[in-house]
Backbone as CSV, one residue per row, in Angstrom:
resi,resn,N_x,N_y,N_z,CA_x,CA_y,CA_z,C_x,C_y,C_z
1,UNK,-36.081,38.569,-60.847,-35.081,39.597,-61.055,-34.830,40.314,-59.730
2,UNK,-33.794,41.038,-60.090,-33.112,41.443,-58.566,-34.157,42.699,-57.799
3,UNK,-34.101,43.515,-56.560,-34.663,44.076,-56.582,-33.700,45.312,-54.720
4,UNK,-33.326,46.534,-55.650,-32.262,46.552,-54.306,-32.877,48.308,-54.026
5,UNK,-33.127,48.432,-52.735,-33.637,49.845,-52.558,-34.802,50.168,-53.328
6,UNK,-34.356,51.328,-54.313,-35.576,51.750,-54.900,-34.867,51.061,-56.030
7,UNK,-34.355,50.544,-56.609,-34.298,49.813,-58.004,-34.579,48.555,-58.173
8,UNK,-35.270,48.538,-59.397,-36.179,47.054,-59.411,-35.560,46.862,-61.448
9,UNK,-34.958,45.245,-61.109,-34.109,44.676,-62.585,-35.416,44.248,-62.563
10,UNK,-36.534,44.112,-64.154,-37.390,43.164,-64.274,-37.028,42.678,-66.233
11,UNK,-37.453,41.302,-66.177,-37.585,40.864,-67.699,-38.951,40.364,-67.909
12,UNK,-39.579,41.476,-69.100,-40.649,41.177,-69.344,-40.870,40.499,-71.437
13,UNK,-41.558,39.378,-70.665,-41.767,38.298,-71.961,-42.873,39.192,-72.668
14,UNK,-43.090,39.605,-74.310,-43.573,40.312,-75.037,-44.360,39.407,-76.588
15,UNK,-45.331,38.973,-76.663,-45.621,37.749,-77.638,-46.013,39.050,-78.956
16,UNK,-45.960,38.585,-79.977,-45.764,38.729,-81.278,-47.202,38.389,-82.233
17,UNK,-48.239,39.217,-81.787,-49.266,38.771,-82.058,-49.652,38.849,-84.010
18,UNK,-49.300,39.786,-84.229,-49.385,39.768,-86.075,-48.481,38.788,-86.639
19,UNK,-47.020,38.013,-85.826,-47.273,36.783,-86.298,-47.061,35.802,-85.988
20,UNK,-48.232,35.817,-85.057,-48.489,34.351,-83.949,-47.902,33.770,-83.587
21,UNK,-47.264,34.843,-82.697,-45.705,34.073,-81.598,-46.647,34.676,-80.490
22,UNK,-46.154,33.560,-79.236,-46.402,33.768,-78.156,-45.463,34.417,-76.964
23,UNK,-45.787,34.311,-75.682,-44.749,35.258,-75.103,-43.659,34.634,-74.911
24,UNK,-43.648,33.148,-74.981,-42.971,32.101,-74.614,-41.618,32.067,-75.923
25,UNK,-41.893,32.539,-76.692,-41.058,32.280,-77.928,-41.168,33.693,-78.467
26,UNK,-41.673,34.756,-77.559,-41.588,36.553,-78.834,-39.840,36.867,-78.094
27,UNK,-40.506,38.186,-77.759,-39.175,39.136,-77.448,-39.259,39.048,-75.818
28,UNK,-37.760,39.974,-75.454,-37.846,39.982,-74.047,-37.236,41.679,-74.126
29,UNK,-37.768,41.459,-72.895,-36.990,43.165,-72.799,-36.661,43.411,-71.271
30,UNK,-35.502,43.409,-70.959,-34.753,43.849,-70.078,-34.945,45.121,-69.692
31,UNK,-35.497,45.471,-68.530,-35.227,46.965,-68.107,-34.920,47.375,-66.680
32,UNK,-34.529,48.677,-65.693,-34.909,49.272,-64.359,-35.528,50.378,-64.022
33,UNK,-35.890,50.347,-63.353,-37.023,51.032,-62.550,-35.952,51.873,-61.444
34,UNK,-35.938,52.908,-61.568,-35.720,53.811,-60.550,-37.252,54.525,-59.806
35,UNK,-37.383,53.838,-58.803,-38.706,54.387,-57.892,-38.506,55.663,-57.627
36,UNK,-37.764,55.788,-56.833,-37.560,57.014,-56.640,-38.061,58.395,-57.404
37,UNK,-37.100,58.285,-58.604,-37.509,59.202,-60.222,-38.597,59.051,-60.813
38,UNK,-38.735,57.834,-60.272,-40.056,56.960,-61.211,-39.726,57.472,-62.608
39,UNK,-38.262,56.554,-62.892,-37.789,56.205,-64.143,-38.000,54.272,-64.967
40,UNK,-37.966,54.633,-65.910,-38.019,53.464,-66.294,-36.766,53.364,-67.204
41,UNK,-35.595,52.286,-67.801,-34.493,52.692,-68.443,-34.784,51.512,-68.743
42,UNK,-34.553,51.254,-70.570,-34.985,49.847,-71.178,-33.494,49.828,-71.426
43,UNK,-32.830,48.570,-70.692,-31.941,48.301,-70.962,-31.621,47.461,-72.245
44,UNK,-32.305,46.297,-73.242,-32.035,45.446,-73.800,-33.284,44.943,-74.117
45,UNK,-33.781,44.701,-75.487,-34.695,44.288,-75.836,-34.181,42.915,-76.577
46,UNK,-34.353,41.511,-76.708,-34.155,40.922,-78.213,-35.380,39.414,-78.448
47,UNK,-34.890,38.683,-79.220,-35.845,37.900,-79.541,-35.195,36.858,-78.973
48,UNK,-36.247,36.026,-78.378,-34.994,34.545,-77.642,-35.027,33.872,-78.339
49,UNK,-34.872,33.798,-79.731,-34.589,33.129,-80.992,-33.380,33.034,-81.335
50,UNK,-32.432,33.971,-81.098,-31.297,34.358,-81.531,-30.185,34.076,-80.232
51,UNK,-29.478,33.257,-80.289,-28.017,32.425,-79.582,-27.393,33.865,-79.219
52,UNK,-26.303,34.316,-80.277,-25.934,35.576,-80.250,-26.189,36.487,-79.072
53,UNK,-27.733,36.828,-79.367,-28.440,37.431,-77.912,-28.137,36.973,-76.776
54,UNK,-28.184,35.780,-76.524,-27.593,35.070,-75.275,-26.578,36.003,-74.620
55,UNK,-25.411,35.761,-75.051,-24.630,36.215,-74.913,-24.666,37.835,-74.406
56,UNK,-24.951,38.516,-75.137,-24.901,40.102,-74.416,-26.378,40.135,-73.257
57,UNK,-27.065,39.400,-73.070,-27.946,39.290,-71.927,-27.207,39.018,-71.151
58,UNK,-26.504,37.872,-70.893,-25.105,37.652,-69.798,-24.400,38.608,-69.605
59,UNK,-23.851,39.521,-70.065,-23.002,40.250,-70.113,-23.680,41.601,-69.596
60,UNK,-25.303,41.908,-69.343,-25.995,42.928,-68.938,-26.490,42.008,-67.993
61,UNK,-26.807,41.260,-67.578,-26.710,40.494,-66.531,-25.504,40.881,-65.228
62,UNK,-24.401,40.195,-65.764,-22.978,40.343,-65.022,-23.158,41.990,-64.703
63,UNK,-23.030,42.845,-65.513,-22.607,44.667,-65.022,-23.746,44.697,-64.424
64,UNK,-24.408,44.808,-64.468,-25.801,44.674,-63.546,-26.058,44.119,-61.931
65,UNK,-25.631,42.966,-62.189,-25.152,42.683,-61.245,-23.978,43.420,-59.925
66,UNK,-22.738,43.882,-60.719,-21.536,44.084,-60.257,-22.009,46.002,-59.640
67,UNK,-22.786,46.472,-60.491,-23.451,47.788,-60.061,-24.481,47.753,-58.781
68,UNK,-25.344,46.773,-59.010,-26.130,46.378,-57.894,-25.314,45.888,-56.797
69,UNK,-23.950,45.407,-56.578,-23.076,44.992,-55.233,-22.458,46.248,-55.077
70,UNK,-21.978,47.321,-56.074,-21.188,48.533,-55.448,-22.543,49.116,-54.919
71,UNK,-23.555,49.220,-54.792,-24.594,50.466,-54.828,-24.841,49.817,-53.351
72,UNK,-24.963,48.180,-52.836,-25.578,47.701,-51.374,-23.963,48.236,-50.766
73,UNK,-22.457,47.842,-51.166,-21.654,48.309,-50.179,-21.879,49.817,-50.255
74,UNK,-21.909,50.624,-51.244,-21.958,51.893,-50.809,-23.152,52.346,-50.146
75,UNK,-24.286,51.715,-49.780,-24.680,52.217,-48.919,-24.948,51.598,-47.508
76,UNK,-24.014,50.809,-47.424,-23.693,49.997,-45.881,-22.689,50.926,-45.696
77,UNK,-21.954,51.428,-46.078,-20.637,52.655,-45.649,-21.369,54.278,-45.462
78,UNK,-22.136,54.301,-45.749,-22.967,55.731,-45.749,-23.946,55.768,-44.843
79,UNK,-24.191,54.702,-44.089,-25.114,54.577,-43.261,-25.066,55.441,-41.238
80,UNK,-25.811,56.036,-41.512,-25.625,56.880,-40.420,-25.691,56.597,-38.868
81,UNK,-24.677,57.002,-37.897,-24.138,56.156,-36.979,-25.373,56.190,-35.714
């Protein structure tokens, strides 16, 4: 996962132990890390069981992405001479 300044994208695999799913097949959960704040913001949790899910992971993927390219140009333009 991406990792820009103080913000860190991570996906962490979550196994399903009461009923014996592993991490490989439980949940995932999408989140960022603001260092700085030393925030944590759970973006998206789901089960990678579900197709459907696919889909809006891409789609928090993509804005994610497109936020993480305005945030490196805006601070290549703010950068002090």
């Amino acid at each position: 996962m991406p990792r820009f300044g103080g913000l860190i994208l991570k996906k962490e695999r979550i196994g399903l132990k009461a009923y014996k799913i592993g991490k490989s097949g439980g949940l995932r959960f999408i989140y960022l890390i603001i260092e700085e704040k030393r925030r944590l913001i759970s973006l998206h949790i789901y089960n990678k069981g579900y197709k459907q899910e696919h889909k809006k992971v891409k789609e928090i993927k993509s804005n994610l992405k497109k936020i993480l390219k305005e945030l490196k140009s805006n601070e290549c333009t703010n950068t002090l001479p």
